[in-house]
C-alpha positions in Angstrom: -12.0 10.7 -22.6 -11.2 6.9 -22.1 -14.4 4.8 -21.1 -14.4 4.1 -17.5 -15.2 0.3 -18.0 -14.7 -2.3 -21.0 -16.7 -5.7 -22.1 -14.5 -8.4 -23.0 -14.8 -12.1 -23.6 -15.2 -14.3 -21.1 -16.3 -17.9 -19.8 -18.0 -18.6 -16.0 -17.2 -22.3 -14.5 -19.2 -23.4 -11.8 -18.1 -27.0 -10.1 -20.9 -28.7 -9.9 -21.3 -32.5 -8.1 -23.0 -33.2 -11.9 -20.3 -31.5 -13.6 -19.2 -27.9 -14.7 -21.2 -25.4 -15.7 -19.9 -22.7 -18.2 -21.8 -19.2 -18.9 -20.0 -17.7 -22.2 -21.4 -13.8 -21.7 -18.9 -11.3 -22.3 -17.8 -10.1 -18.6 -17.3 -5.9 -17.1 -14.3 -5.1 -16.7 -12.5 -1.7 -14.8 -10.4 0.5 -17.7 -6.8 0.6 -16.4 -4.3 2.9 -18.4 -1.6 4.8 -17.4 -1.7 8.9 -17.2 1.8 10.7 -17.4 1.5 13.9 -15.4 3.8 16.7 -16.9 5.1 19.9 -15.7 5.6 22.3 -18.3 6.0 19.8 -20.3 8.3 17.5 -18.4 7.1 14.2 -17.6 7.0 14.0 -14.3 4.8 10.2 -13.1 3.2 8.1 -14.7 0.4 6.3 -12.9 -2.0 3.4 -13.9 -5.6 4.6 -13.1 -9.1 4.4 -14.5 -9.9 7.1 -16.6 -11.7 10.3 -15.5 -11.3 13.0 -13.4 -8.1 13.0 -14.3 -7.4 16.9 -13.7 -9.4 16.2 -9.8 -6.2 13.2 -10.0 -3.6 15.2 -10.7 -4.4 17.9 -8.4 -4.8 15.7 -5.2 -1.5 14.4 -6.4 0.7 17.3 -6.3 -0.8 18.4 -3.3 -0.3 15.0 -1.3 3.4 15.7 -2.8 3.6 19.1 -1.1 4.1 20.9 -4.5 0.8 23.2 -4.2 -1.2 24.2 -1.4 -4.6 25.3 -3.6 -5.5 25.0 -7.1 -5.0 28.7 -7.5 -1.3 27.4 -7.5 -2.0 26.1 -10.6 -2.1 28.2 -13.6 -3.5 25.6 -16.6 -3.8 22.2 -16.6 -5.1 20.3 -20.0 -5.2 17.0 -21.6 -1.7 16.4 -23.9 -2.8 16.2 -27.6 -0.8 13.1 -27.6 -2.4 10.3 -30.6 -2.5 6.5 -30.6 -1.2 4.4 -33.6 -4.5 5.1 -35.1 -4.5 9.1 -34.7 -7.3 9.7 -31.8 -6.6 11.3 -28.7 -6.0 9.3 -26.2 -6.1 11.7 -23.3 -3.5 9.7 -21.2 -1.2 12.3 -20.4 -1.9 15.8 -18.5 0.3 19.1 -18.0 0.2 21.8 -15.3 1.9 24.9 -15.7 2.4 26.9 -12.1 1.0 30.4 -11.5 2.9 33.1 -11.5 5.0 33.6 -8.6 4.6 29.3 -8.6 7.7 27.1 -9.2 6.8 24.3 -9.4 10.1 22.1 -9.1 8.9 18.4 -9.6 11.6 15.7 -9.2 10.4 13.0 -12.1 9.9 9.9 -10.7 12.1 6.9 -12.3 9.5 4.2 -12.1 5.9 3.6 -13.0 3.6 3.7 -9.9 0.9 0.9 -10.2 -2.8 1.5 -9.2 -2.4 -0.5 -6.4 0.6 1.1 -4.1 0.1 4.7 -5.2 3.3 7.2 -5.2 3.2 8.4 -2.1 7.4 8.1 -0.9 8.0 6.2 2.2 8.0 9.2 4.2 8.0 9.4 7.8 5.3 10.8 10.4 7.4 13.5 11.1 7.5 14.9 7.8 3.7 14.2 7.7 3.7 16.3 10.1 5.9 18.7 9.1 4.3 19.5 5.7 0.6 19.6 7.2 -0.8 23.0 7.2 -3.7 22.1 9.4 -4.1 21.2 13.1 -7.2 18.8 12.8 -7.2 18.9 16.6 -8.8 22.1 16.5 -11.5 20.5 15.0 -14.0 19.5 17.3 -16.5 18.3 15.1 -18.6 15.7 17.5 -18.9 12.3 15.4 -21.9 10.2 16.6 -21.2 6.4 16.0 -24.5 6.0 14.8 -23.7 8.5 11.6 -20.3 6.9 11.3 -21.7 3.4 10.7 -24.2 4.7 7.9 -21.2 6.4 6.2 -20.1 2.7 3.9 -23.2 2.6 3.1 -23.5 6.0 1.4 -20.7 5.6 -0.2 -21.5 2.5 -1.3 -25.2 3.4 -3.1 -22.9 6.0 -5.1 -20.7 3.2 -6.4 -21.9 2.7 -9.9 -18.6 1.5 -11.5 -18.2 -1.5 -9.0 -21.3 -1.6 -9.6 -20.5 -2.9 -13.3 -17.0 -4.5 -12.8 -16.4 -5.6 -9.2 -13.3 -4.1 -9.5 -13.2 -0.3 -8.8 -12.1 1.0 -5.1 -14.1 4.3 -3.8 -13.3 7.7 -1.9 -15.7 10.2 -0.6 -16.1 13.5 1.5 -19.2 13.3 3.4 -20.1 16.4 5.4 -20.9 15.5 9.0 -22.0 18.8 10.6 -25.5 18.9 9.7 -28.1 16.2 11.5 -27.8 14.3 8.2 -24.7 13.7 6.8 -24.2 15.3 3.5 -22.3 13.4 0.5 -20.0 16.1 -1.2 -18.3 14.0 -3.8 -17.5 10.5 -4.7 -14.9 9.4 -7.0 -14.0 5.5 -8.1 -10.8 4.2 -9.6 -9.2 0.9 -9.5 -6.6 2.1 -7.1 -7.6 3.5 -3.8 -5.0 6.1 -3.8 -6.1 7.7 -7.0 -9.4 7.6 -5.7 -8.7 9.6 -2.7 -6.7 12.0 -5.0 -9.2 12.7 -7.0 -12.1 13.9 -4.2 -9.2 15.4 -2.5 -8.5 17.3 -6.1 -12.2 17.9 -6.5 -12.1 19.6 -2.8 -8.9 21.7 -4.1 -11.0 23.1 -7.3 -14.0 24.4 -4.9 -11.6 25.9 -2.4 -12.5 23.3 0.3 -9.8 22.7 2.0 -9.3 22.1 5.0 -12.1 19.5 5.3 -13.2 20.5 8.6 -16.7 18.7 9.6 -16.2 16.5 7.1 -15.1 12.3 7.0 -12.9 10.7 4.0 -15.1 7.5 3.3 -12.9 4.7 1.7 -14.1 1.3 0.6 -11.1 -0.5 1.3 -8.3 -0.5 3.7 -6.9 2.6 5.4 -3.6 2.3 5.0 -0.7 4.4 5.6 -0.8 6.4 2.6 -4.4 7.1 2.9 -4.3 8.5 6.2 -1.5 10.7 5.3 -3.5 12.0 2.4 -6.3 12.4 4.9 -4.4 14.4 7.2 -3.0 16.4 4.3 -6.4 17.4 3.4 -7.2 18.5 6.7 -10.0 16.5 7.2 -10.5 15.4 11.3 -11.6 11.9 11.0 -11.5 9.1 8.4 -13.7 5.6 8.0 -13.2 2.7 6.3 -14.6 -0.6 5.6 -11.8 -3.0 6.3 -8.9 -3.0 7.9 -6.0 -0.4 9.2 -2.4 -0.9 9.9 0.4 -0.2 12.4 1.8 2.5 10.7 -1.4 4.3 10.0 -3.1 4.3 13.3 0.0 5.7 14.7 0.1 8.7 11.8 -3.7 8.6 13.1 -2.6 9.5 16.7 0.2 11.8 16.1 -2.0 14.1 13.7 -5.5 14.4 16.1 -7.1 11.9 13.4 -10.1 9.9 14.3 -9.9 6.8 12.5 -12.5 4.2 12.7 -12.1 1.1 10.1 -14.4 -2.3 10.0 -17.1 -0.4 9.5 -19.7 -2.5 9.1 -23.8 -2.9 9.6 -24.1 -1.6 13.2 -20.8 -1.9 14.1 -17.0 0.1 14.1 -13.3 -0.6 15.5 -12.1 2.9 16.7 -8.5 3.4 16.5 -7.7 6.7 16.9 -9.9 9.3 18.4 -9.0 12.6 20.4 -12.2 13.0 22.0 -14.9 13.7 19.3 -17.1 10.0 19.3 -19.5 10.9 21.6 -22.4 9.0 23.1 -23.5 6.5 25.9 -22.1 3.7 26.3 -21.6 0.5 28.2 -18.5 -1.6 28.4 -18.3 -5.1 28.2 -17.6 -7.1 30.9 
């Protein structure tokens, strides 16, 4: 398996009114390489990710794509013995073979999706909708504002690659039912989209789902995409630390999603919320 993060040489300029400054270390950098998901053997994507967890990855990617509905759909799923120029493993290609009684018909995608825009098709709210197995209004789950706001910061203690590189985006699926909220699993990537695949994988191989009493945690924007893979998941309520868009709050409202973004220090914009935030409150004038 690749290494998640890479030293590489560098030089630092800082503008000074006496001149510049320049710090020669070697800087951290995030690993980005591409993983080709196969069926059967077929290529079917190829995505640019960080490696690891890449069977977590490729799980939460077929089942944002509606092509399994638990990992018992999936019969095996390895690493490709493909070999670089220089004859080692290079673990950048996985296959999954469907259970029996499985077919597993996966159109292959033409084009290369990058780290950052994920492969989610520009599909629309309805057919969100339509392919959701779960009714996350049914889910009454009470979510007290002062837990919500301590969720970025949970996520963010557990963030050890950013840690290294600046550069890594973070998911996680923090269990909200107890007094204390419980951290389930954390994943980093340098796309956001493969980083909520892979906790939403990781909730698929321990039978998880759906992700009642629990929050998706992201450390970046909530866009579209994420939201749909939140509501996919089946979990009632979704946080992140900066902002939303028009397109995802309304996915947000159609599906009984509570989604809170800006959350930061003592403080959260709610966008979406059927009722679960609960606690006293004043307006302001």
């Amino acid at each position: 398996m690749g290494r998640i993060t890479r030293r590489t040489p560098a030089r630092r300029l800082q503008v000074r009114p006496d001149g510049v400054l320049v710090d020669t270390r070697p800087d951290t950098l995030a690993v980005e390489e591409p993983l080709e998901i196969r069926v059967s053997g077929e290529p079917v994507v190829v995505t640019m990710r960080t490696p690891g967890d890449d069977f977590d990855l490729t799980l939460g990617w077929l089942h944002a794509e509606g092509h399994i509905r638990a990992a018992s759909d999936v019969r095996t799923l390895q690493h490709c013995q493909d070999l670089d120029e220089d004859g080692r493993p290079t673990f950048n290609a996985v296959d999954v073979t469907g259970s029996p009684g499985v077919n597993l018909q996966v159109t292959p995608r033409a084009t290369t999706a990058t780290s950052a825009c994920g492969m989610c098709g520009a599909r629309t709210i309805a057919d969100t909708r339509a392919r959701s197995r779960y009714d996350l209004t049914l889910d009454r789950t009470p979510l007290d504002p002062a837990v919500l706001v301590q969720l970025p910061h949970l996520l963010r203690e557990r963030q050890t690659g950013f840690d290294r590189t600046g550069g890594m985006h973070a998911a996680a699926i923090i269990d909200v039912r107890a007094p204390e909220p419980i951290v389930r699993a954390v994943r980093e990537d340098v796309g956001r989209h493969n980083a909520v695949d892979k906790v939403v994988g990781w909730a698929l191989r321990q039978d998880a789902l759906p992700l009642f009493g629990h929050v998706m945690v992201v450390s970046g924007r909530a866009g579209y995409e994420l939201v749909q893979k939140t509501v996919l998941a089946g979990a009632p309520a979704m946080v992140s630390v900066s902002a939303t868009s028009s397109l995802a709050v309304e996915l947000a409202r159609e599906a009984g999603l509570t989604l809170a973004s800006f959350v930061r220090d003592d403080r959260l914009t709610l966008y979406s919320d059927p009722d679960r935030v609960t606690a006293p409150h004043r307006d302001i004038d």
